[in-house]
N, C-alpha and C positions, 0 to 999 in steps of 0.2 A: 476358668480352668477347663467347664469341658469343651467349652470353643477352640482352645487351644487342641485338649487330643485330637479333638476332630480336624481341626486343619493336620496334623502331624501323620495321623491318620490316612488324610489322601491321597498326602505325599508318599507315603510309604507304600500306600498300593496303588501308584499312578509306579512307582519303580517295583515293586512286584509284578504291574503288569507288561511291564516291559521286558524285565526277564525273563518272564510266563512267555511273552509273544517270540524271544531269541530259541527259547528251549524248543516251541512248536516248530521257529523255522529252521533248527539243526535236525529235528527229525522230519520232515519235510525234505527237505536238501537230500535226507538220507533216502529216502524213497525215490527222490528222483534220480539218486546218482544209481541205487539199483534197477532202476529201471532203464535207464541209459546204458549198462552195462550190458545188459541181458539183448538189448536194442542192437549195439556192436555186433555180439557175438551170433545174432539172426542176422544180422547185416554183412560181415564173414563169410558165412556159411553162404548167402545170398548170392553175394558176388563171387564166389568162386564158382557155382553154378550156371551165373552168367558168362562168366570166362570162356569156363567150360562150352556153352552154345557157341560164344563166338568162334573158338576153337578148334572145332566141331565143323564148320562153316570153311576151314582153310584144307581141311583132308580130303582126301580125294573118296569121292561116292559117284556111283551111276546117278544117284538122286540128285547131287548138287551138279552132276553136268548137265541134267535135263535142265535144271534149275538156270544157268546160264545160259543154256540156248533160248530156254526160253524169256527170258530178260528179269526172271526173277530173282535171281542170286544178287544184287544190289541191292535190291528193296529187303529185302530181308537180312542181308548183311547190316544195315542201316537201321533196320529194326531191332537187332542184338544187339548192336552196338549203343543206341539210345537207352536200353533198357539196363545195361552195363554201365553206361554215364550215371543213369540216374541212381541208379543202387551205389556206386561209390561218392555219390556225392552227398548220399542220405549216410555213408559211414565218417567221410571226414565230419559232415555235420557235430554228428552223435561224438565224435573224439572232442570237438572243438567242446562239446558242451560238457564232456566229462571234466576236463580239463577247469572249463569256469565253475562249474559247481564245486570242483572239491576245493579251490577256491574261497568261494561263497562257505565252504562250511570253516575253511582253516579261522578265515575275516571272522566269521560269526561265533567259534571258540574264541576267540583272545577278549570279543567282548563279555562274551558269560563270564569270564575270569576276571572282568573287575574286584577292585578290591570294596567298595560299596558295599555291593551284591552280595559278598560272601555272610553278611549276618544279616540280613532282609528279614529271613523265616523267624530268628530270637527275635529282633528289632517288634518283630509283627507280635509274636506271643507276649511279650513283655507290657507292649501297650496294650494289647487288650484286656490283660489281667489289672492294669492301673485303674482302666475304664469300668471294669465289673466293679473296682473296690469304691470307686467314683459314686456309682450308681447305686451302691447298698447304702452309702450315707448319705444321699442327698434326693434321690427316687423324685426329680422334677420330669413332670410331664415334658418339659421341654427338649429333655433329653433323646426322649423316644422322636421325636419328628427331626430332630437334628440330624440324629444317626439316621433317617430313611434323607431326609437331603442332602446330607454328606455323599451319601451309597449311591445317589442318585447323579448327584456332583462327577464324582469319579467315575462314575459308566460314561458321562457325556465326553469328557472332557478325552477320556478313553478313544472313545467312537470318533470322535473330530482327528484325533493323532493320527489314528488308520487310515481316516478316507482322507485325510492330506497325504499321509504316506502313497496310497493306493493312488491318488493322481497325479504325483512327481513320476509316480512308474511308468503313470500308462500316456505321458506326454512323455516322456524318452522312448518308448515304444511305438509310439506313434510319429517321431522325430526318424526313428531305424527305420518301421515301416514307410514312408514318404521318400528316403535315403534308395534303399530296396527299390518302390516304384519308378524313380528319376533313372536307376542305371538302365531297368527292362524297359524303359520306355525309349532309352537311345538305343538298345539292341533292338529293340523292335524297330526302328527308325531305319540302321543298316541293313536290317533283314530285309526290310522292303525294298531298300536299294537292290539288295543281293539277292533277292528273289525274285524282283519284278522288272531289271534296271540291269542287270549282269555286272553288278558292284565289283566286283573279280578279288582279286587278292588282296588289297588294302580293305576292302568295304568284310570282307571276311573276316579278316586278322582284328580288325577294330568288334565288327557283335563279338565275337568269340570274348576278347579284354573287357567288353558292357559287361558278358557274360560272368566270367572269370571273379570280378568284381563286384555283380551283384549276388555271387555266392556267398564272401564275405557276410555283404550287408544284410540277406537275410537271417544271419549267423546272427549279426549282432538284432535283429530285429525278436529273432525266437527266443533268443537271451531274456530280451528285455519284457517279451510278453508272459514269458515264465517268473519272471520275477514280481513282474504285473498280477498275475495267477496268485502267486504265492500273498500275496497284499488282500486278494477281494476276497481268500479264506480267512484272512483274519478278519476282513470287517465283517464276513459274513456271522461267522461267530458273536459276534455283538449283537445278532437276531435282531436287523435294521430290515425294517419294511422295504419295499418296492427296491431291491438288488436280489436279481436273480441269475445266476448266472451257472453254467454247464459246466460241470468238474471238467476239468483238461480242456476246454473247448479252447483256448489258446496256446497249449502247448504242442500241439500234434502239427500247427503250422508248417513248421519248414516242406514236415513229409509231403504234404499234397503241392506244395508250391512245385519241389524236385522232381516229384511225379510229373509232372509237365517240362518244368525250365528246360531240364537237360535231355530232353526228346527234344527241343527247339533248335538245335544247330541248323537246321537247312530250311523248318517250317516256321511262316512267321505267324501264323494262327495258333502256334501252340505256346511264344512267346508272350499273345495278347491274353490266352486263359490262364498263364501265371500272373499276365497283370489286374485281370478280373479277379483271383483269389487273395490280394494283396488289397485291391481296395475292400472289399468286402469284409475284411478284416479290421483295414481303419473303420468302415462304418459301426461295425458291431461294436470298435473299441470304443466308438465317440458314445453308440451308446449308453454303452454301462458309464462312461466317465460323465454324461450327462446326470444322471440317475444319482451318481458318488456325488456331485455336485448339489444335488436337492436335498440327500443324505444331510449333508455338512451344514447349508442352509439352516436344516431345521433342528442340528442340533445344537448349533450357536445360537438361535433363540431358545431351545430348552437351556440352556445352561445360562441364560442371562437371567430366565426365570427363579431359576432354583436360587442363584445367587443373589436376588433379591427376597426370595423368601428366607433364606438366610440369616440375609444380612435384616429383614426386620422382626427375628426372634431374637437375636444379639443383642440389639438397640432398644426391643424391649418397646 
């Protein structure tokens, strides 16, 4: 009988904890879509400032005629202008991702609304009160070790669900980011041409499409490292040894990559420093998924453990 509560037991809070983990990542979502919003509207205000320089640049001033006599007024026309790219390309970004996240939160309501779920909390109270009554008429020793490897049971088995979830993440993240690499690595490819080679209007029109292209793909890569993010809070939470990892340290992605891409239309060195930010990224990812990987390891041997201790106070 009490072997039974006790399985019933970690059923019920293996789907307790999976609700627990939906409710964390609806507020979650919720932080990030307010932060993404707030993101925009700095981004807004950014680029119309940038406009404004470029602007600025076409009116007529004593200063910008000195400026063109002296061969300045291009190199700085090309400097507003990159720093204008790169600001609207960090606003599409930030829409692209408002967009998926409220998404992700609508996806992540319809599941809290299971019909399951909705009496979890009684389902919970109800059995533990069977188990109190359990244990006033029968008070075996056996009871008490059960109940700490039942508890023990369900944390493992807990912690194995996360860091499998957490590495489905971060190998689509790391499938985007490789995605992202391959495009900048053909724009860097025609930049050379175009830069070193006088590629002309076809060898242009093509980086600019790499370009164009691997905008997307870091879209879908920042996606997926934020969702990646959102996975190694929960296993964090599980207060698993050796994962350590920098709050946000994969969501701020895209921005530093922008900061560079889109200052690359004409320079190919500054094409290769978004491609150096991009692998540094896979590498840091391999890490921590290395690490998730030694996680899971060792908690598939705790849980083979416990399951034999188990199973030899059952059998007696």
């Amino acid at each position: 009988m009490w072997s039974v509560m006790q399985e019933k037991q970690a059923v019920l809070k293996q789907e307790i904890n999976k609700r627990d983990k939906k409710i964390r990542k609806q507020q979650q979502l919720g932080r990030q879509l307010e932060s993404a919003l707030q993101k925009k509207q700095g981004y807004i205000k950014e680029l119309k400032k940038e406009q404004k320089d470029v602007d600025n640049l076409d009116r007529f001033s004593i200063l910008n005629t000195i400026r063109t006599w002296t061969g300045k007024q291009d190199e700085i026309r090309e400097k507003e202008l990159s720093e204008l790219a790169a600001v609207e390309a960090k606003l599409r970004e930030t829409e692209k991702m408002i967009v998926d996240i409220q998404q992700d939160m609508h996806n992540n309501e319809i599941d809290l609304q299971r019909a399951e779920w909705q009496s979890l909390d009684s389902d919970w109270e109800h059995l533990i009160k069977e188990k109190e009554q359990w244990i006033y008429r029968n008070s075996e020793v056996e009871a008490e070790r059960l109940e700490k490897l039942y508890e023990e049971k369900t944390k493992v088995i807990t912690c194995i669900r996360e860091v499998e979830e957490a590495l489905l993440e971060g190998k689509r993240a790391k499938a985007a980011l490789k995605r992202a690499l391959e495009l900048l690595d053909s724009a860097k490819g025609y930049s050379t041409w175009d830069t070193f080679f006088g590629g002309g209007i076809i060898a242009t029109a093509v980086k600019h499409s790499r370009l164009d292209e691997s905008e997307n793909a870091i879209h879908d890569a920042q996606l997926a490292l934020q969702r990646f993010q959102t996975e190694l809070l929960d296993v964090q939470q599980m207060k698993v040894e050796n994962l350590v990892v920098e709050r946000d340290s994969f969501v701020t992605f895209a921005d530093y990559v922008f900061d560079d891409i889109f200052s690359a239309w004409s320079t190919h060195s500054k094409i290769q420093t978004s491609i150096e930010r991009i692998e540094n990224t896979i590498s840091e990812l391999g890490e921590v998924s290395r690490n998730l990987t030694a996680i899971q390891h060792d908690s598939e041997v705790k849980q083979q453990e416990v399951e034999n201790a188990i199973q030899g106070i059952i059998e007696g």
